[in-house]
C-alpha positions in Angstrom: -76.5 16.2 -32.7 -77.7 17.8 -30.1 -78.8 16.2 -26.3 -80.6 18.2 -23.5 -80.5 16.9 -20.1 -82.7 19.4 -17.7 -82.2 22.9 -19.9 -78.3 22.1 -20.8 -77.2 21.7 -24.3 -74.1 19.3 -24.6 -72.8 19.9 -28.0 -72.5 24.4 -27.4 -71.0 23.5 -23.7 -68.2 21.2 -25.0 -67.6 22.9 -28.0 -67.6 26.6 -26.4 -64.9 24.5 -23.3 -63.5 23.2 -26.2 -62.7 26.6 -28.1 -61.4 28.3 -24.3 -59.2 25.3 -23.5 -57.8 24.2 -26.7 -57.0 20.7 -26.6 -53.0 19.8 -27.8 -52.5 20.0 -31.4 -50.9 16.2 -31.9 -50.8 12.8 -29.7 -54.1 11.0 -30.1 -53.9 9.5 -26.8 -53.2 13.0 -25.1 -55.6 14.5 -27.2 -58.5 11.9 -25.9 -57.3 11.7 -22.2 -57.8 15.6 -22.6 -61.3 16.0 -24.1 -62.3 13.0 -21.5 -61.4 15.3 -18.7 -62.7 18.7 -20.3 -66.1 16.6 -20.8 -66.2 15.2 -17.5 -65.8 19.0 -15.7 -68.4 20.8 -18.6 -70.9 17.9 -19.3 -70.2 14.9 -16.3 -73.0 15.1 -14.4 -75.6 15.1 -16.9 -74.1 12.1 -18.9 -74.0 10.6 -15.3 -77.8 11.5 -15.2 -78.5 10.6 -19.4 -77.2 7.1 -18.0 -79.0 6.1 -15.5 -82.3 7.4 -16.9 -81.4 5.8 -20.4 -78.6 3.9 -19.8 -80.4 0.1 -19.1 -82.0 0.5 -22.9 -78.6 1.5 -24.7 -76.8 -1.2 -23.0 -79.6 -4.4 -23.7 -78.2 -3.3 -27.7 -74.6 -3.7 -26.8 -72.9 -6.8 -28.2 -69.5 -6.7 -27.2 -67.6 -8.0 -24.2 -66.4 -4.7 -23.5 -68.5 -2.5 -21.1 -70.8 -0.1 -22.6 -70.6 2.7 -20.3 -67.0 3.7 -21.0 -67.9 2.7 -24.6 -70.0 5.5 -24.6 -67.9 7.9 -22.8 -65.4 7.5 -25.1 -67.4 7.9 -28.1 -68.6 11.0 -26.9 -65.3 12.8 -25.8 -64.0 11.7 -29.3 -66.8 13.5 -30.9 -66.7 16.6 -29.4 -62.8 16.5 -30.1 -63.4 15.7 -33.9 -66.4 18.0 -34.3 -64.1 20.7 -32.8 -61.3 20.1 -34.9 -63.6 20.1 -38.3 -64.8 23.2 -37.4 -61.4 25.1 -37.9 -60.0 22.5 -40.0 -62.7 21.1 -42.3 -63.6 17.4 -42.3 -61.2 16.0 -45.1 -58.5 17.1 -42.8 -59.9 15.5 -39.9 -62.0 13.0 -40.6 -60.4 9.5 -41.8 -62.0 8.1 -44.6 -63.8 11.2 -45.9 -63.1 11.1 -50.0 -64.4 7.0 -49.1 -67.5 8.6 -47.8 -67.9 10.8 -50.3 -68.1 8.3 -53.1 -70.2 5.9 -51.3 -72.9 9.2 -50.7 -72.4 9.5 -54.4 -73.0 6.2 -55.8 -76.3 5.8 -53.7 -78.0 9.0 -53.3 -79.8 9.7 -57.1 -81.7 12.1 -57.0 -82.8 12.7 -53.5 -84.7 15.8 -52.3 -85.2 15.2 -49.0 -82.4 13.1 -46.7 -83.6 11.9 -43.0 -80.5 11.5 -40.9 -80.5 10.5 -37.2 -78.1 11.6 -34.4 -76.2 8.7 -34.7 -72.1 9.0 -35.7 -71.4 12.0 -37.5 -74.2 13.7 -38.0 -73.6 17.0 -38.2 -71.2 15.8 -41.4 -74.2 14.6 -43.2 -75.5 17.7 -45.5 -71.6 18.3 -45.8 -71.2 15.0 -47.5 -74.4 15.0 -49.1 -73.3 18.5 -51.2 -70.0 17.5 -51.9 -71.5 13.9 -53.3 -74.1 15.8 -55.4 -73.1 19.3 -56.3 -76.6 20.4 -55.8 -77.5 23.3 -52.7 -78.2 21.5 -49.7 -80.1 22.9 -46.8 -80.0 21.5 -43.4 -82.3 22.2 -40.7 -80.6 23.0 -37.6 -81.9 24.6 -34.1 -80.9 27.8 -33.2 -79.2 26.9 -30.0 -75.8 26.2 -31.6 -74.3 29.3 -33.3 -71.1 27.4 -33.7 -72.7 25.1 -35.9 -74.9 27.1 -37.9 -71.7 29.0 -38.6 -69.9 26.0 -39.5 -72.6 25.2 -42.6 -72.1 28.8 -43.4 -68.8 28.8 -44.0 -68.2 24.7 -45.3 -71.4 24.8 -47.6 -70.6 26.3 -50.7 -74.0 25.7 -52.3 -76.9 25.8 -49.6 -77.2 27.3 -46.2 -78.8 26.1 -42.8 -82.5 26.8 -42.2 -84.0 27.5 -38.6 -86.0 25.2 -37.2 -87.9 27.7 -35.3 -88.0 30.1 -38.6 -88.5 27.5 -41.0 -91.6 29.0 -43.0 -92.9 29.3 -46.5 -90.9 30.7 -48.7 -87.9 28.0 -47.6 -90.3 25.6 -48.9 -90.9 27.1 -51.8 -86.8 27.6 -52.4 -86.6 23.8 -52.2 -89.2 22.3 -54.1 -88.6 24.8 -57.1 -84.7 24.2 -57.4 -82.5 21.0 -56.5 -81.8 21.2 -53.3 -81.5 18.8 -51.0 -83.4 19.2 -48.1 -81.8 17.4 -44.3 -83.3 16.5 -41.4 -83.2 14.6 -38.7 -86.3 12.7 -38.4 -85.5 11.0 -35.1 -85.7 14.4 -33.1 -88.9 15.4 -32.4 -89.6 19.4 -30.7 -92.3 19.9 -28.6 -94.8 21.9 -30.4 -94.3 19.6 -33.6 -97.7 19.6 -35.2 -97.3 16.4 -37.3 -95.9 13.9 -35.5 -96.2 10.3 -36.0 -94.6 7.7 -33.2 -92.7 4.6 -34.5 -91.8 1.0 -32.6 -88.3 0.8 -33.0 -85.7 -0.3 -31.0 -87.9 -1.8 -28.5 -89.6 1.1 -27.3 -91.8 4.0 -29.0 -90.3 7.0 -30.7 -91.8 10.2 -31.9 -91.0 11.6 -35.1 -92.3 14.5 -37.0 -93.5 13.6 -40.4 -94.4 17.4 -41.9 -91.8 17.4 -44.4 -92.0 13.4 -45.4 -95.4 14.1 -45.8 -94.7 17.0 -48.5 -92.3 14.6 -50.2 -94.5 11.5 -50.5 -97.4 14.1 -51.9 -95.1 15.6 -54.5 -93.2 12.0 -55.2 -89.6 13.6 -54.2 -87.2 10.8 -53.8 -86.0 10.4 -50.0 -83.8 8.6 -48.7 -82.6 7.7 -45.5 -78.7 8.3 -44.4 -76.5 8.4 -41.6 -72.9 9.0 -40.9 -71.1 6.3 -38.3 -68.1 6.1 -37.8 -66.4 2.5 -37.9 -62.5 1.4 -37.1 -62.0 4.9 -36.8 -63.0 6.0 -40.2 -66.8 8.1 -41.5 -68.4 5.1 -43.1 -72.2 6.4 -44.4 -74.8 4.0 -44.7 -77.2 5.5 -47.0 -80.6 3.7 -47.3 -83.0 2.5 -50.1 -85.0 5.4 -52.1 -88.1 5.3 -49.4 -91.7 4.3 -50.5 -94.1 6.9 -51.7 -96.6 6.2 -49.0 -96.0 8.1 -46.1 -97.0 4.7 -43.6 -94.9 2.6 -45.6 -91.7 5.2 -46.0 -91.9 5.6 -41.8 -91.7 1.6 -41.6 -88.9 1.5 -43.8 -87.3 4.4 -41.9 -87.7 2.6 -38.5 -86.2 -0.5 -40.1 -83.0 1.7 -41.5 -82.6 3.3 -38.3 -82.9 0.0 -36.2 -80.2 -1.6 -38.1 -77.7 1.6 -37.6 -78.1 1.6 -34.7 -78.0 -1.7 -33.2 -74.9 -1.6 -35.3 -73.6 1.6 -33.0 -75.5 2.2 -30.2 -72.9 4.1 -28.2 -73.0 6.2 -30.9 -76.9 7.1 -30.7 -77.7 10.0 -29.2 -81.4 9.9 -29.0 -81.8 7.4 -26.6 -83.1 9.9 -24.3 -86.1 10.3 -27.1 -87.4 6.5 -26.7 -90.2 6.0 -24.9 -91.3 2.8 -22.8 -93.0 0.3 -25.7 -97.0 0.1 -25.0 -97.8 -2.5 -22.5 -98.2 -6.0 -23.7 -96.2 -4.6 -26.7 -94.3 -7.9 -28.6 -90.4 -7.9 -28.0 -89.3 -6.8 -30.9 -85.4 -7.6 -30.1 -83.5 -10.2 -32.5 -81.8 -11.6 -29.8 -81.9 -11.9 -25.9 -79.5 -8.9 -24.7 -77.1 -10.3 -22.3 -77.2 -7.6 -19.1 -74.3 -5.4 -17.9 -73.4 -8.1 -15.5 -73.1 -10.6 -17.7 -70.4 -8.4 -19.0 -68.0 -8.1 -16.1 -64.4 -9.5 -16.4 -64.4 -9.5 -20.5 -62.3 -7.4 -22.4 -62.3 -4.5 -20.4 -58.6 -3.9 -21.1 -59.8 -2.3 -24.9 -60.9 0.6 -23.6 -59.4 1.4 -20.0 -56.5 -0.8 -20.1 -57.9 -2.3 -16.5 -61.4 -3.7 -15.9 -63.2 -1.3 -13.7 -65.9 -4.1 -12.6 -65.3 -2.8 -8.8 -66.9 0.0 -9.7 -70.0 -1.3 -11.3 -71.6 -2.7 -8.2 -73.2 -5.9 -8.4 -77.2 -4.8 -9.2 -76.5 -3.5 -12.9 -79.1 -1.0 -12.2 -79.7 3.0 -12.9 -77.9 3.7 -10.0 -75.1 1.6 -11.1 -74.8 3.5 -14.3 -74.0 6.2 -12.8 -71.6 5.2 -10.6 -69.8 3.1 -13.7 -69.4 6.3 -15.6 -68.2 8.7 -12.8 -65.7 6.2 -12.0 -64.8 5.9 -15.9 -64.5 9.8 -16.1 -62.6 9.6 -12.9 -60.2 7.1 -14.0 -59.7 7.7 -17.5 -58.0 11.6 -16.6 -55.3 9.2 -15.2 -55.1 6.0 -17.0 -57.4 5.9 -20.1 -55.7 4.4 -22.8 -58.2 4.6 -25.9 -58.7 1.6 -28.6 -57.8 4.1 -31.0 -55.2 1.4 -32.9 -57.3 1.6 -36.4 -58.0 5.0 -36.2 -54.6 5.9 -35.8 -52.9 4.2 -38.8 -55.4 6.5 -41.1 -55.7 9.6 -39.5 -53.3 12.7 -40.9 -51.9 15.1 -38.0 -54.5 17.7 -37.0 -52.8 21.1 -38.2 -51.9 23.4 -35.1 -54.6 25.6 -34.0 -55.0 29.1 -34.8 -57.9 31.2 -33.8 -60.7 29.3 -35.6 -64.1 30.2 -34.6 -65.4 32.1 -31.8 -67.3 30.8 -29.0 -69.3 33.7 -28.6 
């Protein structure tokens, strides 16, 4: 996972503030009001921007009484803590729920070739779990803008090894398609430049995907499958779609349908939302349900994630501009009295060992 807003890069700025400024080593609620604070000094303004350019279309999918803004805030700060923590620690140490994920990967992925994830949950645990479920090499595409990453598949895949997007040539090709590997991607990022690029109606609105490699697959009749890695009550739950069709139309219908589901499902936990594009006009609503607005909202439950409603900072239009304001205020707040509804996670999750030196953030 990986969002840009104006030339920054969101996971390599929290994760490098997160390897200077080490957050404690135990207390879940210190350890969240911490990364909170550390993400709203390294990455605050542009999730303040990312919402109120984005924010109206992420919160028409939210379906709970509890606001969506801080929903998403806190989501983001406990990824960046996790995602930290799995890269010194490893993900069965830090991740409730793994061995579970494991064997649900296992029990649905056959033989798949190729896997197209999205950035929704844990992403960036997909080709972990996808190797461990299989025992087969597995070889994830990842961009070249996050060393910490790259080394993190280096060092946890035992099998496989990441591939550059922006080397990714021939001969890695060829290394799939004449072994078992798996082959990961994220089909719901889309880099300019892509030459094959298809766009889908999902979500309500248009998204662009690049189809080069689901092309390859439906030509050569490689199983793919579609999976992604949310995280519910606090544990890496894996929802791992349906071998797709053979036809490369039909397989990007039944994609868009997958990746609907997951994440109407999550959306705080999307982090393409920045990537959907206005629907064509005259374009049928394709939602299941009127959304109810952010207003609409106001006074119910707010006490799950903040402990106080924070409605008196929302403004009464429940426009952009309100967004932003919202989540300043949440960021604002929450150093002081943010009191996370990490009650499920809690009863599962083992101690996170103390911190030694771990990886660099050079």
């Amino acid at each position: 996972m990986s969002i840009r807003i104006a030339g920054s890069d969101w996971d390599v700025a929290m994760l490098r503030a997160l390897a200077a400024h080490p957050p404690p080593p135990y207390g879940e609620g210190a350890r969240h009001r911490y990364a909170v604070r550390l993400l709203a000094e390294t990455i605050g303004d542009d999730v303040k921007l990312f919402l109120r350019c984005h924010g109206a279309r992420y919160a028409a999918r939210w379906r709970h009484p509890s606001d969506p803004y801080v929903a998403m805030v806190s989501r983001l700060a406990g990824y960046y803590l996790s995602l930290h923590d799995v890269l010194r620690h490893g993900p069965r140490e830090v991740l409730p729920g793994w061995d579970e994920a494991v064997a649900e990967v296992r029990a649905h992925i056959g033989a798949t070739r190729l896997v197209l994830t999205t950035q929704l949950g844990h992403a960036l645990m997909v080709p972990l779990l996808v190797e461990e479920a299989t025992g087969r090499p597995v070889l994830p595409i990842v961009h070249d803008r996050n060393p910490l990453v790259r080394e993190m598949y280096a060092q946890r895949l035992r099998r496989g090894e990441p591939l550059l997007l922006t080397r990714l040539g021939s001969a890695d090709i060829r290394r799939w398609l004449g072994t078992d590997a798996v082959m990961v991607a994220n089909l719901d990022t889309c880099y300019p430049g892509t030459r094959q690029v298809r766009t889908l109606s999902v979500l309500g609105g248009r998204l662009d995907v690049p189809t080069g490699l689901l092309a390859l697959a439906a030509r050569r009749n490689l199983q793919t499958r579609a999976v992604a890695a949310p995280e519910v009550a606090g544990r890496i739950a894996p929802r791992v779609g349906d071998r797709l069709p053979g036809s490369l139309d039909a397989a990007l219908d039944a994609y868009g349908a997958w990746l609907d589901r997951c994440v109407s499902a999550a959306p705080e936990q999307w982090m393409a939302w920045g990537s959907l594009l206005e629907p064509h006009p005259h374009a049928p609503d394709t939602s299941r349900e009127t959304p109810r607005s952010i207003d609409e909202t106001e006074g119910e439950g707010r006490g799950e994630h903040l402990g106080e409603r924070i409605g008196e900072h929302a403004g009464a239009g429940g426009g952009a501009d309100t967004g932003e304001a919202r989540v300043g205020a949440v960021m604002e707040r929450t150093a002081v009295q943010h009191d996370v509804p990490r009650r499920e996670r809690t009863a599962h999750r083992r101690p996170v060992p103390g911190h030694g030196d771990g990886f660099s953030a050079a």
